[in-house]
VEXDREN-2710 file (C-alpha; in Angstrom, 1 decimal):
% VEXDREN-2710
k/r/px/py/pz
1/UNK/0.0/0.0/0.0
2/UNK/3.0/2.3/1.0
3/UNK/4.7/1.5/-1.8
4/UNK/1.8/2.1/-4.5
5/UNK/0.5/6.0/-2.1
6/UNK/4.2/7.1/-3.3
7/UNK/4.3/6.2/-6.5
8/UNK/0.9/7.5/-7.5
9/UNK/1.5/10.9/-5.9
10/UNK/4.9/11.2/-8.0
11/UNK/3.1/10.3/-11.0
12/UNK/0.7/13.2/-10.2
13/UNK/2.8/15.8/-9.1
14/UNK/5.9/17.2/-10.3
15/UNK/6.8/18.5/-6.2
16/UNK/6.9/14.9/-5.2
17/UNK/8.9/13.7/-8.1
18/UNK/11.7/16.2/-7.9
19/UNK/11.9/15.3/-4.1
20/UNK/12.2/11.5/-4.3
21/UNK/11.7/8.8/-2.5
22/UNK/9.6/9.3/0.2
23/UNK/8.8/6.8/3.5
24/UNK/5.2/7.3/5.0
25/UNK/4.7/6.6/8.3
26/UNK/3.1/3.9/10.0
27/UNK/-0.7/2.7/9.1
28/UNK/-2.8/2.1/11.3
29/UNK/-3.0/-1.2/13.3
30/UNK/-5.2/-2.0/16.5
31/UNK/-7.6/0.0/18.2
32/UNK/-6.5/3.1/19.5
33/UNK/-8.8/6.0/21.7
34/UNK/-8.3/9.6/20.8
35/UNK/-10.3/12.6/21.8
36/UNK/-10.2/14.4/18.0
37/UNK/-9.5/12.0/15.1
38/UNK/-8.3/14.3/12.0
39/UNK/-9.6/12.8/8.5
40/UNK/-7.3/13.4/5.7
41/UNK/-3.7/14.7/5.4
42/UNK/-3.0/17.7/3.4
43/UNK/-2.4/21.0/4.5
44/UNK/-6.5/21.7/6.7
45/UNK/-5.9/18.1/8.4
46/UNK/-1.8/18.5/9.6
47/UNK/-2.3/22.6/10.6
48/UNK/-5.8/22.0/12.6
49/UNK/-3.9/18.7/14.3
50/UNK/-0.7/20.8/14.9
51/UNK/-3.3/23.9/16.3
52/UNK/-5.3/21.7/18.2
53/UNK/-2.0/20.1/20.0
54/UNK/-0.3/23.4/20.6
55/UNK/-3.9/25.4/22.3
56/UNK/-4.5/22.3/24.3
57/UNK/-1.4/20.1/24.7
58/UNK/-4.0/17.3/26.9
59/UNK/-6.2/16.6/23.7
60/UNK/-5.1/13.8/22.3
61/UNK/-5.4/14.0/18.1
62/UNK/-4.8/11.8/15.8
63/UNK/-4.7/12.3/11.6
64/UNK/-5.6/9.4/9.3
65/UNK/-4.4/9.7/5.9
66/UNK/-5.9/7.3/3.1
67/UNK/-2.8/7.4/1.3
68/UNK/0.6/9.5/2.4
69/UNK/0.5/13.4/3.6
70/UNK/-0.2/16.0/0.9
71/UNK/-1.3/13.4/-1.9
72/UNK/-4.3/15.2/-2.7
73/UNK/-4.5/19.4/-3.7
74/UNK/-1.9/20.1/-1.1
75/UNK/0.4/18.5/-2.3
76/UNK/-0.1/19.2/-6.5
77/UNK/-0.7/22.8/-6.2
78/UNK/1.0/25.4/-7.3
79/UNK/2.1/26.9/-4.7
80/UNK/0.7/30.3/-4.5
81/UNK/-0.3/31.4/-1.0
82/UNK/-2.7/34.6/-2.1
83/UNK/-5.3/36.5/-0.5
84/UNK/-8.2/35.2/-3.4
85/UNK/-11.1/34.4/-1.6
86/UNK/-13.6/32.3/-3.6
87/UNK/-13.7/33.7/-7.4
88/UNK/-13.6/37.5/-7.8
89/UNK/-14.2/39.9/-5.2
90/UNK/-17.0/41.2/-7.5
91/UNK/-19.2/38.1/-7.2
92/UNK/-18.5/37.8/-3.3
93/UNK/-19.9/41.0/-3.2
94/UNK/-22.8/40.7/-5.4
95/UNK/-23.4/37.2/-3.6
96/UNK/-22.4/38.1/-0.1
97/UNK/-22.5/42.1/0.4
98/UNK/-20.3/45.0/1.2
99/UNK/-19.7/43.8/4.8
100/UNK/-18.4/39.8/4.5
101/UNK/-16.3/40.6/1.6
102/UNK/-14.4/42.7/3.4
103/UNK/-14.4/40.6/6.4
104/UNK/-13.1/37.8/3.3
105/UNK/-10.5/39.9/2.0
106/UNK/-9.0/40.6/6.2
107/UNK/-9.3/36.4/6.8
108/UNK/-6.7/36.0/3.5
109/UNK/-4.6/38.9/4.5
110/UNK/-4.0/37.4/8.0
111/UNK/-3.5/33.9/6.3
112/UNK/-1.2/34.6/4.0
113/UNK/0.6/36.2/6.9
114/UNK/-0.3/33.3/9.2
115/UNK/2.1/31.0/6.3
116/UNK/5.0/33.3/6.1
117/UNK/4.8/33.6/10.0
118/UNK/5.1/29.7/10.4
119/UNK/7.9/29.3/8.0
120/UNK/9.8/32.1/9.7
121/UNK/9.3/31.2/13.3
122/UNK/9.9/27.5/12.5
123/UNK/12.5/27.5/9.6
124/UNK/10.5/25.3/7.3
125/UNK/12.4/23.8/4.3
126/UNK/9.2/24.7/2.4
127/UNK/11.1/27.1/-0.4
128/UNK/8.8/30.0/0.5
129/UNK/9.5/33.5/-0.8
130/UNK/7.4/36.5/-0.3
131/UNK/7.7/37.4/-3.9
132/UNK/4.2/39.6/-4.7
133/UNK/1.8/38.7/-7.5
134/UNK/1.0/40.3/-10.6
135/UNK/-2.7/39.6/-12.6
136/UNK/-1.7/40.6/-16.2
137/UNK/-4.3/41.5/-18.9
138/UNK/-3.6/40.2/-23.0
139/UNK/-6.5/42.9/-24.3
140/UNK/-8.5/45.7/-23.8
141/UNK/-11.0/43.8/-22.0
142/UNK/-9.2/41.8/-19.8
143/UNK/-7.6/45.2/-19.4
144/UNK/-11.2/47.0/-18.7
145/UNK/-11.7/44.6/-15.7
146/UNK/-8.8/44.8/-13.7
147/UNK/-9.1/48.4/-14.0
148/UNK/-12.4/48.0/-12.5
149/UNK/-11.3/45.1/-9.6
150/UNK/-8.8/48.1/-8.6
151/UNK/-11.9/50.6/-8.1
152/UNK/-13.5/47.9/-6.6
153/UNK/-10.7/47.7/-3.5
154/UNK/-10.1/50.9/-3.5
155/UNK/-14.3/51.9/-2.8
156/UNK/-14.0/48.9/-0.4
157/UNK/-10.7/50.4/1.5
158/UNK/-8.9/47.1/0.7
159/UNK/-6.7/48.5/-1.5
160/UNK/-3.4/48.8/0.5
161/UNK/-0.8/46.9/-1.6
162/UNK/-2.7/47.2/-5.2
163/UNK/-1.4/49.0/-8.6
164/UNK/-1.8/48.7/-11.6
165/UNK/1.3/48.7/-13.8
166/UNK/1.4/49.8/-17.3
167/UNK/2.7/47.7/-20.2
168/UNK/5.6/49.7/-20.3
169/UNK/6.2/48.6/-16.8
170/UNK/5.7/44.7/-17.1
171/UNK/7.7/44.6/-20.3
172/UNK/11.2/46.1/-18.0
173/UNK/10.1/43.7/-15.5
174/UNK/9.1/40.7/-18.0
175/UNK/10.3/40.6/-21.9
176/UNK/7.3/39.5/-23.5
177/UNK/4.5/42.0/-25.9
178/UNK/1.5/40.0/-24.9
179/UNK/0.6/42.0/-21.9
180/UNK/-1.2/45.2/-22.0
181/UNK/-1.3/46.3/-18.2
182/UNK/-1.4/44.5/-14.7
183/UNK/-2.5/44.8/-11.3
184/UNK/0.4/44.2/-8.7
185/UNK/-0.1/42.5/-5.4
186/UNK/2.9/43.2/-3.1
187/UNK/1.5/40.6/0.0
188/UNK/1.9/37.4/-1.4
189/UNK/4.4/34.4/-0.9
190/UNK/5.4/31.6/-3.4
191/UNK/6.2/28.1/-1.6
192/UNK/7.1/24.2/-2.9
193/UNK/3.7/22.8/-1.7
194/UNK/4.7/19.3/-1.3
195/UNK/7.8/20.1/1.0
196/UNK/5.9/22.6/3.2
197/UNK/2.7/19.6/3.5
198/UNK/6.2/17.8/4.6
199/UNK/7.3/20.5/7.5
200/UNK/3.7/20.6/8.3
201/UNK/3.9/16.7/8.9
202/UNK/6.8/17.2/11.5
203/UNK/5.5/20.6/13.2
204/UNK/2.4/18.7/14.0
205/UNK/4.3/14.9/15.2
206/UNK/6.7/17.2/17.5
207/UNK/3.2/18.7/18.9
208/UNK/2.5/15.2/19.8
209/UNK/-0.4/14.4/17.5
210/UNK/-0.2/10.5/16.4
211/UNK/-0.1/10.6/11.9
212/UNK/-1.1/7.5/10.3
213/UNK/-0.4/7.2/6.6
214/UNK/-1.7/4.3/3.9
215/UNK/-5.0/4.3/6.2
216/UNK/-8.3/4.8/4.7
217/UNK/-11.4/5.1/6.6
218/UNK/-14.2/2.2/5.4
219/UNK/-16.8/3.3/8.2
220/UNK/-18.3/5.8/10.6
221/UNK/-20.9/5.4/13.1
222/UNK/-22.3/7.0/15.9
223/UNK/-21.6/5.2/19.0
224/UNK/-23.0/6.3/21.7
225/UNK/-21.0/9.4/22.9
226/UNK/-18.3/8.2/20.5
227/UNK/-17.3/8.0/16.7
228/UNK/-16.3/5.3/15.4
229/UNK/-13.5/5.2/12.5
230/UNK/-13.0/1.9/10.5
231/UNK/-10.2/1.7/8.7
232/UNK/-8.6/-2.1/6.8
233/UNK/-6.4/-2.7/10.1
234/UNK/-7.9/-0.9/13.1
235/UNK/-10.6/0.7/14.3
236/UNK/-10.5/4.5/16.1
237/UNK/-12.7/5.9/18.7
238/UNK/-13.1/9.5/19.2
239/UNK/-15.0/12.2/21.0
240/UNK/-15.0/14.7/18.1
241/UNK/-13.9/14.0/14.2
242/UNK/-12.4/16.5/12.0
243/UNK/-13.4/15.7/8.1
244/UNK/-10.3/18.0/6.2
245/UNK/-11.0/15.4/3.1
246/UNK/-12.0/18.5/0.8
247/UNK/-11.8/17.3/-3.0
248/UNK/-11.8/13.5/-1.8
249/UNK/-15.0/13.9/0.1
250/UNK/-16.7/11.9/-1.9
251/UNK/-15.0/8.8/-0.6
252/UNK/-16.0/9.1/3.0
253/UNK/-18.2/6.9/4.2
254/UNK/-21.5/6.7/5.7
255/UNK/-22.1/10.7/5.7
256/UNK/-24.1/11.3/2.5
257/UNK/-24.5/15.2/4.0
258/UNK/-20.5/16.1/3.2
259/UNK/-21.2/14.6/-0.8
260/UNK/-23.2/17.7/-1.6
261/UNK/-21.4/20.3/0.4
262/UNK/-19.0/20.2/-2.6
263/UNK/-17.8/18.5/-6.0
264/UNK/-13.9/17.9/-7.5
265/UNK/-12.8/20.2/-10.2
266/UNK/-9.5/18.5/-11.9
267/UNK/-6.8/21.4/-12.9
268/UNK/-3.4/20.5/-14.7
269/UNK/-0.1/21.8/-14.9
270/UNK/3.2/21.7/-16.8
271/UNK/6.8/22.8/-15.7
272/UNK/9.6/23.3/-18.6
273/UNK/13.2/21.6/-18.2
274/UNK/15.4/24.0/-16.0
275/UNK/16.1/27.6/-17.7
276/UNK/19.9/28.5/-19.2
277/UNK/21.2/31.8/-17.9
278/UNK/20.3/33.1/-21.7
279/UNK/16.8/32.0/-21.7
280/UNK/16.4/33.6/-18.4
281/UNK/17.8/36.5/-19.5
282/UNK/15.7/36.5/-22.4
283/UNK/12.7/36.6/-20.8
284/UNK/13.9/38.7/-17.4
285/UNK/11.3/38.4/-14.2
286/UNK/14.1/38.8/-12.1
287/UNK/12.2/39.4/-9.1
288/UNK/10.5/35.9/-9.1
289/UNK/6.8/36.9/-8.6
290/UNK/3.8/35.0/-9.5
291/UNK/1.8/35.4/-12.2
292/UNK/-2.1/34.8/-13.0
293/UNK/-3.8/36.3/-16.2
294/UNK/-7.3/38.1/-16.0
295/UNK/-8.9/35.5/-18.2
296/UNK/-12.3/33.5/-17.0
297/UNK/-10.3/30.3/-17.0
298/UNK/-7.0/31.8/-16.1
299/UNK/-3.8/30.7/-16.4
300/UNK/-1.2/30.5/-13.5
301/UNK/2.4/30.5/-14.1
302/UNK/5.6/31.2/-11.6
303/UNK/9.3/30.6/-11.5
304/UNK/10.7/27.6/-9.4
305/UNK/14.0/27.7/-7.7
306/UNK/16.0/25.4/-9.8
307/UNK/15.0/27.5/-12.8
308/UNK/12.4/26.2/-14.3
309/UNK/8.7/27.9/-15.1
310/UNK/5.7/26.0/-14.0
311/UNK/2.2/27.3/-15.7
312/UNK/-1.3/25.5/-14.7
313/UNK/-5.2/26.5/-15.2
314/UNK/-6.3/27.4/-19.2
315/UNK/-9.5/25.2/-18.6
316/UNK/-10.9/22.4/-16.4
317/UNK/-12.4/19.1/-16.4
318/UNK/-15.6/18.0/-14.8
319/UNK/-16.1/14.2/-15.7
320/UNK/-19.5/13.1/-14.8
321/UNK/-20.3/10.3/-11.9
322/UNK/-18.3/9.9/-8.6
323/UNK/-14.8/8.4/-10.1
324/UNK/-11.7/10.1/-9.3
325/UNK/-9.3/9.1/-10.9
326/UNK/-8.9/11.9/-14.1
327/UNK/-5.6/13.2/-13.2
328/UNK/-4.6/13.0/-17.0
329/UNK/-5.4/15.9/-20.0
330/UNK/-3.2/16.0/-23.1
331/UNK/-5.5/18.4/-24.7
332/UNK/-5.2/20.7/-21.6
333/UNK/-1.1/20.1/-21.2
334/UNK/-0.6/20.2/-25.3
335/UNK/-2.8/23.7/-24.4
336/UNK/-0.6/25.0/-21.7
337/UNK/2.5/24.4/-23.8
338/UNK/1.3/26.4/-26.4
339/UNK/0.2/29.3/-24.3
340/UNK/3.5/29.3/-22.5
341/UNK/5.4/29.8/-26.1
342/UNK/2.9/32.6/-27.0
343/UNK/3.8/34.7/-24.1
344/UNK/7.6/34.0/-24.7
345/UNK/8.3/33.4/-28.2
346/UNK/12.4/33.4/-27.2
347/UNK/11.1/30.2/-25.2
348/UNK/10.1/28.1/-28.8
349/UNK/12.3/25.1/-28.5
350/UNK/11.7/24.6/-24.6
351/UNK/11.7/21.2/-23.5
352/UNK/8.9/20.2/-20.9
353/UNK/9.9/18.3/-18.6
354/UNK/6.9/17.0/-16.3
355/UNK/2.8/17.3/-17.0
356/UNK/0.2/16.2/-13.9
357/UNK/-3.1/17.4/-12.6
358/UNK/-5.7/16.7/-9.3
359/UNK/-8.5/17.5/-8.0
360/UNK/-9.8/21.0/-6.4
361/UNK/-12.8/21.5/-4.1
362/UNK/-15.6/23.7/-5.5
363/UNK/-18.7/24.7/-3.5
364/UNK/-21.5/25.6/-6.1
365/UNK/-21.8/29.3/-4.1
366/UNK/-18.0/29.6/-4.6
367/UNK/-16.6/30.5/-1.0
368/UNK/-15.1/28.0/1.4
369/UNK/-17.5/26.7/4.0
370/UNK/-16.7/25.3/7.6
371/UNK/-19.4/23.6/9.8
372/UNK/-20.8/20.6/11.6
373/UNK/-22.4/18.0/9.9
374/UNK/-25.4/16.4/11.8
375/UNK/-23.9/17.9/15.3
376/UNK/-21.3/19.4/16.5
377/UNK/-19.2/16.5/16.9
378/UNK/-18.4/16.5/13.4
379/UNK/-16.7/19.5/11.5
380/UNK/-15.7/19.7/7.6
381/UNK/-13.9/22.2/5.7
382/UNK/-14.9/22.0/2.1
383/UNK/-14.3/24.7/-1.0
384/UNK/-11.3/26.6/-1.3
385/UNK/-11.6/26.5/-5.4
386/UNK/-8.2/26.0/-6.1
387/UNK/-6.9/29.0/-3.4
388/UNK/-6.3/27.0/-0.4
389/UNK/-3.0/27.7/0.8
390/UNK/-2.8/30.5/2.8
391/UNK/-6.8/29.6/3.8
392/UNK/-6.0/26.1/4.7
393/UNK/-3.6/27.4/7.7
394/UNK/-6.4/29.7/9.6
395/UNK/-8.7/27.5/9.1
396/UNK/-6.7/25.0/11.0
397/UNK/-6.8/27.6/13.5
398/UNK/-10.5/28.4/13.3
399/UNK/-11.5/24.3/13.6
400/UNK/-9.1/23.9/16.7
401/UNK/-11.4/26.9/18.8
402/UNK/-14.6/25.1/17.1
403/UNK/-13.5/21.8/18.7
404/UNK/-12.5/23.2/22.0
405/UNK/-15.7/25.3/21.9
406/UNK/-13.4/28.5/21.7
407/UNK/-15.0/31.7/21.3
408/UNK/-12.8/33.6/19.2
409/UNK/-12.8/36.2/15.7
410/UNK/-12.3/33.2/13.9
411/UNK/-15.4/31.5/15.1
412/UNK/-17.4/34.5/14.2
413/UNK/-16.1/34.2/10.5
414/UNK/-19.6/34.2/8.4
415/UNK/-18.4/30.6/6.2
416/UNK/-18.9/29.1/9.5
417/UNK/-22.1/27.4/9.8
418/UNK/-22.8/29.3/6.4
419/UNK/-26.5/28.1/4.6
420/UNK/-24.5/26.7/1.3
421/UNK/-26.3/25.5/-1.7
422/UNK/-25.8/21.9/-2.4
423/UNK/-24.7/20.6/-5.6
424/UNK/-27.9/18.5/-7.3
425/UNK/-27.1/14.4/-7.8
426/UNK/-26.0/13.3/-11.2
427/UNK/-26.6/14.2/-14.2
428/UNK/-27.6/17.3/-13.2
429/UNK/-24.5/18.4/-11.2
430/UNK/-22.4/17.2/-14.8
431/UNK/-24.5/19.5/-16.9
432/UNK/-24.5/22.0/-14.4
433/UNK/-20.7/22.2/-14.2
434/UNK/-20.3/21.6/-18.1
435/UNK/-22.5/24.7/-18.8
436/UNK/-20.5/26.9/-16.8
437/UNK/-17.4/25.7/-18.3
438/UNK/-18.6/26.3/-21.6
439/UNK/-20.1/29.9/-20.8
440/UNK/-16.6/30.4/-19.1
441/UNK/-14.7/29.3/-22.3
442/UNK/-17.4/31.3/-24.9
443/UNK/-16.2/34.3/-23.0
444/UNK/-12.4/34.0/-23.1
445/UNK/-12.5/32.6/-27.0
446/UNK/-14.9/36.5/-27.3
447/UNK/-12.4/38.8/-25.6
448/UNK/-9.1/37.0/-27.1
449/UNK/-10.9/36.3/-30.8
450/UNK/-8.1/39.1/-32.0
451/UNK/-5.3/37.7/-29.7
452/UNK/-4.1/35.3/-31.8
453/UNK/-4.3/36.8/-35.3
454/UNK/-1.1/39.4/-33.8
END
């Protein structure tokens, strides 16, 4: 089992791969008694374990990973800890109003901080750098809009580390003529996600919560004043149960309720063969930042530290029934290739070195949600579309008050206990996703029909 976890998450993600081999720890065997058993191992699971042991060293915790730490999103993503919330802050506010989009857009500025805080105070080996992030438009339209998101901070007074940089400016910072303008980000970090999931692993061991890798849970039932976790070797008891399964929650058993809370949303990525000092040259973006374009389905593109340029997004795929096992798109990686040529021309004969894709965790409202399922003995964290890294650490923090019944700012968050739509059963979550897909793709093939006639 071990053996098969490892290999599969190097065949899906480029971070593992470069890393090497990689020994899980122990699975589970026997029965053991905790008072909060964690469900799932990426980066919600390891920071609320890690949180829960540091606020209140006597609970005892306990993380049960299916297959090894960071296999799923956490460990395939690409590494940008930014302060998106959701989708744009336009449709949080037209969703939400004036009042919890700004409360949003405060949670993501303190959790991108909360990541570069933990890697500073603990030296993690997670290859963070506090870079910035630039949103780059192609057109006039694209160009339009983030003209507008700026307005849209600015009216909002959340504004503080925005501007918009003209194409004069991103061409001395980045030699390429496909952008027309940008809108800088100075607050945001770049990170290797599969060695931070890694650190997060051994912060939360030498907190003294008990990680159990290659251990899938087959059951849970109410027992009394207990749950009960089945997995193929052991059996758990536990007084409260954290679900941090996210895109995977499909395969946890015996609470239908979590299914519709969210559905997966596969992305893929690419990363070229490592740079020459002349390519790099050619192509400048000396100061390392990442980039995202202002498309519908954007694309997402940054350096890495052995010279190489990883790009992801472009589209999506939504396969229809319950599998989930899609981690594969030549169209999309053939795509990506071509995209990455077209923004740097001096970049033609580029060999690519690695392709791979996985799951994110969409909520059909489009904002992350956090709440108990059937009481409160049961907490999930479910949606962060793609931007989870910086999220996924304060809402570590904002599970471990929820368990200890904690009072706190986090607690009052509104995705707490939010009223969330469901996504409807098959086939009508497939066409549901497939139509906004296509809507998604009519609009960029509109705004970008002139693009690529120049």
């Amino acid at each position: 089992m071990s053996v098969d976890a490892t290999t599969r998450l190097e065949e899906t993600s480029f971070w593992a791969r470069q890393l090497g081999p990689y020994e899980p720890g122990p699975c589970l065997r026997g029965e053991l008694e905790v008072d909060v058993a964690v469900v799932g191992g990426g980066f919600t699971g390891l920071n609320t374990a890690r949180e829960l042991r540091e606020s209140s060293p006597e609970t005892s915790v306990a993380v049960l990973e299916s297959a090894v730490v960071g296999y799923g999103a956490s460990g395939r993503n690409g590494g940008f800890s930014m302060k998106l919330f959701g989708l744009e802050p336009e449709f949080t506010l037209r969703r939400w109003g004036r009042e919890r989009t700004v409360a949003a857009h405060r949670f993501m500025e303190r959790a991108v901080a909360c990541v570069r805080e933990l890697v500073e105070k603990h030296q993690l080996a997670s290859d963070y750098r506090h870079t910035g992030f630039v949103r780059v438009a192609y057109g006039e339209p694209q160009l339009r809009r983030l003209e507008k998101t700026l307005a849209l901070h600015r009216t909002l007074g959340i504004d503080g580390d925005l501007r918009l940089l003209s194409a004069e400016e991103l061409r001395a910072e980045v030699h390429t003529q496909r952008y027309r303008g940008g809108l800088a980000e100075r607050e945001t970090g770049l990170l290797n996600p599969c060695k931070h999931v890694r650190e997060l692993k051994r912060l939360a061991e030498a907190a003294g919560a008990r990680i159990f890798e290659c251990t899938p849970v087959t059951g849970i039932q109410r027992s009394g004043g207990r749950l009960v976790l089945e997995t193929p070797q052991g059996r758990v008891r536990a007084q409260r149960l954290v679900l941090a399964t996210n895109a995977y929650s499909r395969r946890v058993p015996d609470l239908p309720g979590l299914r519709s809370r969210q559905a997966p949303v596969w992305t893929f990525q690419v990363v070229t063969e490592p740079l020459s000092d002349a390519q790099w040259e050619s192509i400048g973006w000396a100061h390392g930042q990442g980039f995202e374009d202002n498309r519908q389905l954007i694309h997402y593109f940054r350096p890495t530290l052995d010279r190489r340029i990883s790009m992801g997004g472009g589209d999506v795929e939504t396969p229809f029934g319950e599998g989930l096992d899609h981690d594969h798109s030549p169209r999309i990686w053939r795509h990506l290739e071509s995209h990455l040529r077209w923004i740097f021309p001096q970049l033609e004969g580029v060999r690519f070195d690695y392709r791979w894709g996985g799951p994110v965790s969409v909520n059909l409202d489009m904002a992350p949600e956090v709440g108990f399922l059937g009481d409160e003995r049961v907490i999930y964290a479910t949606g962060y579309i793609g931007h989870g890294v910086s999220a996924s650490h304060l809402v570590g923090r904002l599970i471990a008050d929820l368990v200890a019944g904690r009072h706190s700012d986090l607690t009052d968050f509104w995705i707490v206990n939010r009223k969330a739509i469901p996504w409807p059963p098959e086939p009508l979550s497939f066409a549901l996703k497939q139509g906004v897909r296509a809507a998604l793709r009519a609009w960029d093939a509109w705004e970008e029909r002139r693009l690529r006639r120049t």
